[in-house]
C-alpha positions as CSV (number, residue, x, y, z in Angstrom):
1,X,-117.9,-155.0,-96.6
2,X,-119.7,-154.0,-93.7
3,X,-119.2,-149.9,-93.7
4,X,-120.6,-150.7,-97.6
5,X,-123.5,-152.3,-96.2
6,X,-124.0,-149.4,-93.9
7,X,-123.7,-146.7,-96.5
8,X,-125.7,-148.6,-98.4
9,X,-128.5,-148.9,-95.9
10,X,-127.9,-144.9,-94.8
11,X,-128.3,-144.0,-98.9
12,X,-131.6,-146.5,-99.1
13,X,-133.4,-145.8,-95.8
14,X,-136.5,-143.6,-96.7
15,X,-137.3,-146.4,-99.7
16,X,-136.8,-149.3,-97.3
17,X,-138.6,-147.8,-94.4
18,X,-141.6,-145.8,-96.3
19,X,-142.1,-149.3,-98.3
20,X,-142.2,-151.3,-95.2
21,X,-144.3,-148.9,-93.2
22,X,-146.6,-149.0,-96.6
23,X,-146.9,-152.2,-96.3
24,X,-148.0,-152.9,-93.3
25,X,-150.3,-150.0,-93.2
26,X,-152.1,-151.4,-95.7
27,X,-152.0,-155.2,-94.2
28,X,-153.4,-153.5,-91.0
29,X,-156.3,-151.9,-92.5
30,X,-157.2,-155.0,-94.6
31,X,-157.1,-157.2,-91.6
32,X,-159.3,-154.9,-89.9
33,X,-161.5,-153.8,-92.5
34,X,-164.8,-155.1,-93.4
35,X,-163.7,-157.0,-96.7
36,X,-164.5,-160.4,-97.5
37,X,-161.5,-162.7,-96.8
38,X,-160.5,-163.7,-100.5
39,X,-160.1,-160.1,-101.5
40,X,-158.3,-159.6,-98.3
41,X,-155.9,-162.3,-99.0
42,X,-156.0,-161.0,-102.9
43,X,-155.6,-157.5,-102.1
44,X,-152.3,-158.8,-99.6
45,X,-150.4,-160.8,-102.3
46,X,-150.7,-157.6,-104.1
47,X,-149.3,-155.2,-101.9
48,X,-146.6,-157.6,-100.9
49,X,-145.7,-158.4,-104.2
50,X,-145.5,-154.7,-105.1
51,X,-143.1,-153.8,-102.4
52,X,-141.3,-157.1,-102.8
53,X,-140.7,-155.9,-106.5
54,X,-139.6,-152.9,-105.3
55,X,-137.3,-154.2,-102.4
56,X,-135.7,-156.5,-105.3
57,X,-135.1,-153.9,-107.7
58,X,-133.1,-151.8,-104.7
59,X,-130.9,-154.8,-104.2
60,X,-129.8,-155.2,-108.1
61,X,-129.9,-151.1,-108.4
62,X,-127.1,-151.2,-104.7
63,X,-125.0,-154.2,-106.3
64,X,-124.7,-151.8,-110.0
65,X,-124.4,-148.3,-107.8
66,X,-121.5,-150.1,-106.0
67,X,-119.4,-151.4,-109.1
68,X,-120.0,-148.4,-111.5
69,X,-119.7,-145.5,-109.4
70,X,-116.3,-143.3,-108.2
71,X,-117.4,-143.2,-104.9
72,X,-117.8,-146.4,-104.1
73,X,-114.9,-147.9,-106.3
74,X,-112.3,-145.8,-104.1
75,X,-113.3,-147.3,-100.6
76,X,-110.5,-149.7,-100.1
77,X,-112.3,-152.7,-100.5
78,X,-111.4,-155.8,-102.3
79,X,-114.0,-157.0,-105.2
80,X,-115.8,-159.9,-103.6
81,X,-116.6,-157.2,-101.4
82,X,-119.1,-155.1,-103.3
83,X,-120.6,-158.5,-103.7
84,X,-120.7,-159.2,-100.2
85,X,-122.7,-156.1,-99.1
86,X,-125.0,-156.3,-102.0
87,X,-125.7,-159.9,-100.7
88,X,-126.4,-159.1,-97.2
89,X,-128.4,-156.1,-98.3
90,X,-130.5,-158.2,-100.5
91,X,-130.8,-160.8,-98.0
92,X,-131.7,-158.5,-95.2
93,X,-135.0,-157.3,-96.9
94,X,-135.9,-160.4,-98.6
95,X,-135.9,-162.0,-94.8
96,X,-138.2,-159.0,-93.8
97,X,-140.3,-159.7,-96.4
98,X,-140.5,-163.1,-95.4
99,X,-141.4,-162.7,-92.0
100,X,-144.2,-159.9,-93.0
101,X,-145.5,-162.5,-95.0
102,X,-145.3,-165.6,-92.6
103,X,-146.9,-163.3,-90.0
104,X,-149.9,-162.1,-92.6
105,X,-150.3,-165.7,-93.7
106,X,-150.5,-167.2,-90.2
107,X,-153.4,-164.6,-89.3
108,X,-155.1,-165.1,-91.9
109,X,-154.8,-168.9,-91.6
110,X,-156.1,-169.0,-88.6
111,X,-158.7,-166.3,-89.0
112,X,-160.5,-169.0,-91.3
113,X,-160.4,-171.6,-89.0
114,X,-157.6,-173.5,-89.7
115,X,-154.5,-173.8,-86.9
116,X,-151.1,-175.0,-86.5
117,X,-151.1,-178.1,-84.7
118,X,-149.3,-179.9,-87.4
119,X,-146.4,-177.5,-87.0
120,X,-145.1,-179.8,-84.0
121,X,-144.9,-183.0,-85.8
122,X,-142.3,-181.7,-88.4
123,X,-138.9,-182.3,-86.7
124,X,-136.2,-179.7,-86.3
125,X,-134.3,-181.3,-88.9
126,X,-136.3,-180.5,-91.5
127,X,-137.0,-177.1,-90.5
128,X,-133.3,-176.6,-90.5
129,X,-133.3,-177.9,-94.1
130,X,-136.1,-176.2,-95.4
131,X,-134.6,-172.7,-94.0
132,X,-130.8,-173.2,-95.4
133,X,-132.1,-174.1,-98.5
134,X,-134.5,-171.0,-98.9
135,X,-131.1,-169.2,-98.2
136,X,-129.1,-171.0,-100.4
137,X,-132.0,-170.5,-103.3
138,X,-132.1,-166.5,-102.2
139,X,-128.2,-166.3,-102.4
140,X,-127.6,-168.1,-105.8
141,X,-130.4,-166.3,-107.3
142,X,-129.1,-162.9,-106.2
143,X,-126.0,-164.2,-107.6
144,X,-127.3,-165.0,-111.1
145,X,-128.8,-161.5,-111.3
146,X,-125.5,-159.9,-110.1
147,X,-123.4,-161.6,-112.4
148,X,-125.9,-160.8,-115.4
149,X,-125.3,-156.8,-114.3
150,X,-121.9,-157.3,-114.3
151,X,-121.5,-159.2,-117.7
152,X,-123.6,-156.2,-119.2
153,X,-121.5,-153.3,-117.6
154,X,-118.2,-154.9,-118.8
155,X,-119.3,-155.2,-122.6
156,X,-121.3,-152.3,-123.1
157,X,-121.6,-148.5,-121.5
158,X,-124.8,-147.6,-123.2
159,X,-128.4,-150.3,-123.4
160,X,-127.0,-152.2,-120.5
161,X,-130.1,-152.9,-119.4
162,X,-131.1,-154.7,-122.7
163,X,-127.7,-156.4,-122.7
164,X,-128.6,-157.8,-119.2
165,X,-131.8,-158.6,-120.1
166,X,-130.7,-160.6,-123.0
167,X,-128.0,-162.2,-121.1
168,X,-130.1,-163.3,-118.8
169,X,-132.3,-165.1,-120.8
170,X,-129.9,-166.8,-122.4
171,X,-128.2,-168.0,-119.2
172,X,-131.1,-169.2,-117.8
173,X,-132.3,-171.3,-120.7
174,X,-128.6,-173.0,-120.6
175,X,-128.7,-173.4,-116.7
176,X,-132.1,-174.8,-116.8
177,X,-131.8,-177.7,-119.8
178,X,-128.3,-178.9,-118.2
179,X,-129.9,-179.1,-114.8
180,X,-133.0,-181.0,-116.4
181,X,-130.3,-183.3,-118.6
182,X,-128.2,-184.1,-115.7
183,X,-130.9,-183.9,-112.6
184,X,-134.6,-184.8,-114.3
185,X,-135.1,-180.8,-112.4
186,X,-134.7,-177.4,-113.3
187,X,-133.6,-174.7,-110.6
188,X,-136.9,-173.6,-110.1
189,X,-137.6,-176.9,-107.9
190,X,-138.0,-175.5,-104.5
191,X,-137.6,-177.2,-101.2
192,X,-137.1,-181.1,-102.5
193,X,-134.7,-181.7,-99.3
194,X,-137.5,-182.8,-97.0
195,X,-140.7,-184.7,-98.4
196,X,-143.7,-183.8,-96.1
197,X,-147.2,-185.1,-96.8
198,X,-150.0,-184.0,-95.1
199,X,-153.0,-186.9,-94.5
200,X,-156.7,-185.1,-94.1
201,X,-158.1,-188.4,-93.0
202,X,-155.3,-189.7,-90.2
203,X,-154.4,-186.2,-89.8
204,X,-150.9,-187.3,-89.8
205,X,-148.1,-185.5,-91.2
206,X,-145.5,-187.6,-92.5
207,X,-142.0,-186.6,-92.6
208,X,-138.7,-188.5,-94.4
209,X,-135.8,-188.0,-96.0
210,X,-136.4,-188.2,-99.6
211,X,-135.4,-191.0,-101.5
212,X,-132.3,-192.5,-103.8
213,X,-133.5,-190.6,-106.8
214,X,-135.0,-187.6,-105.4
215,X,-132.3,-187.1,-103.5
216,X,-129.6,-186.9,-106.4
217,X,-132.1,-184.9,-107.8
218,X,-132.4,-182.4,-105.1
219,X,-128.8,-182.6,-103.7
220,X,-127.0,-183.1,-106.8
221,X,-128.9,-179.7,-108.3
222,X,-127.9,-178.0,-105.1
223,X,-124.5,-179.0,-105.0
224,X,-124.2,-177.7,-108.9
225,X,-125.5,-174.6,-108.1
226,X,-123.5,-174.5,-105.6
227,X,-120.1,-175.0,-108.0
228,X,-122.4,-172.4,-110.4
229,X,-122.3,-170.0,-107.3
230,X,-118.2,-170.1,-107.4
231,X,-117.8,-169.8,-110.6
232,X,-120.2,-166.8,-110.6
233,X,-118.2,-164.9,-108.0
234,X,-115.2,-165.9,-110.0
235,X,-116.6,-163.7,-113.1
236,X,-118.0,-160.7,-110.9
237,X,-114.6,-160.4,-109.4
238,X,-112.9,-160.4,-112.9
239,X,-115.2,-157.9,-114.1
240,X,-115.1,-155.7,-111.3
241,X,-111.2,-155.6,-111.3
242,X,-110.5,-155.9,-115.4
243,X,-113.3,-154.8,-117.3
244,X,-116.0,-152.2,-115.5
245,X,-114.6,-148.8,-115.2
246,X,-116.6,-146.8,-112.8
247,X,-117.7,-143.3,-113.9
């Protein structure tokens, strides 16, 4: 899994690297330009959004290269494998991107006057749980898209995209109303472990464990995707070894 990750990294270098170094060329040169701060911050969700796009579309493109391709079907890897890499790959950049942003947002933050001192009233528990959930939320929607590809590649060898496209769709519209029937949430909820709410008068940030409901809500749609997560690996793997024949 590891020497794909690498080859994969070796193969994606100058998009990864000449995207990143884009990126913060331009951040660098709006931050010290001259502009007015909303179309600096305007101007920065665009150019992060652009080479997030970009950065997403290498991890779905690394995941098909590795299950359709000779090359990489002869490295004696098991199935899970290609999976595996193509996980970490994806999760490498979108962490990058994350930190990019954090760091752009907390300039600019405090560039208008604003500050941080809030930051040491939320407890280290539910920074913990805000950070293993954004994982968990990056992993099982990598997950969804990877399973998508490799649906497409085992039913048809021509229009895959469209296939995918379409299977997509569909798979979300099904995921989303069973999570809504059994949870009262779909899974584009985001962060429901931890309920912070921030006071402007007391300037108090108050921090709790959400309650009964919310948290079968928010746990019991994790712990679903969770089961949804297995079950996807569970079809990769089949297709991979039964259905996709690498050309």
């Amino acid at each position: 899994m590891i020497k794909l990750l690498k080859y994969d990294l070796k193969r994606n270098a100058t998009l990864l690297l000449g995207g990143m170094a884009i990126l913060l060329l331009c951040e660098f040169v709006l931050l010290w330009s001259r502009a007015t701060d909303e179309v600096k911050i305007v101007l920065s969700v665009l150019f992060f959004g652009a080479v997030s796009v970009i950065y997403f579309i290498s991890s779905l493109r690394v995941f098909d290269y590795n299950i359709s391709t000779v090359s990489r079907r002869l490295v004696p890897v098991g199935a899970l494998s290609y999976v595996g890499a193509s996980l970490l790959y994806g999760l490498l950049n979108s962490l990058v991107m994350t930190v990019i942003g954090a760091a752009f947002t907390a300039y600019m933050v405090v560039n208008l006057g604003g500050g941080f001192s809030w930051a040491g009233q939320i407890p280290v528990w539910a920074i913990v749980l805000i950070v293993v959930e954004y994982l968990f939320l990056l992993v099982y929607g990598f997950l969804t898209f990877y399973m998508t590809i490799a649906l497409a590649r085992s039913l048809v060898t021509k229009g895959v995209f469209w296939v995918g496209l379409l299977i997509f769709i569909v798979l979300t519209i099904v995921l989303s109303y069973v999570e809504e029937f059994l949870f009262g949430q779909d899974s584009s909820a985001l962060f429901g472990s931890v309920d912070l709410q921030w006071s402007s008068q007391s300037g108090v940030l108050a921090r709790e464990l959400p309650g009964l409901l919310s948290a079968w809500q928010t746990w019991g749609s994790i712990v679903f995707e969770g089961l949804l997560c297995v079950a996807f690996l569970y079809v990769i793997k089949w297709c991979i070894e039964k259905k996709i024949e690498a050309r």
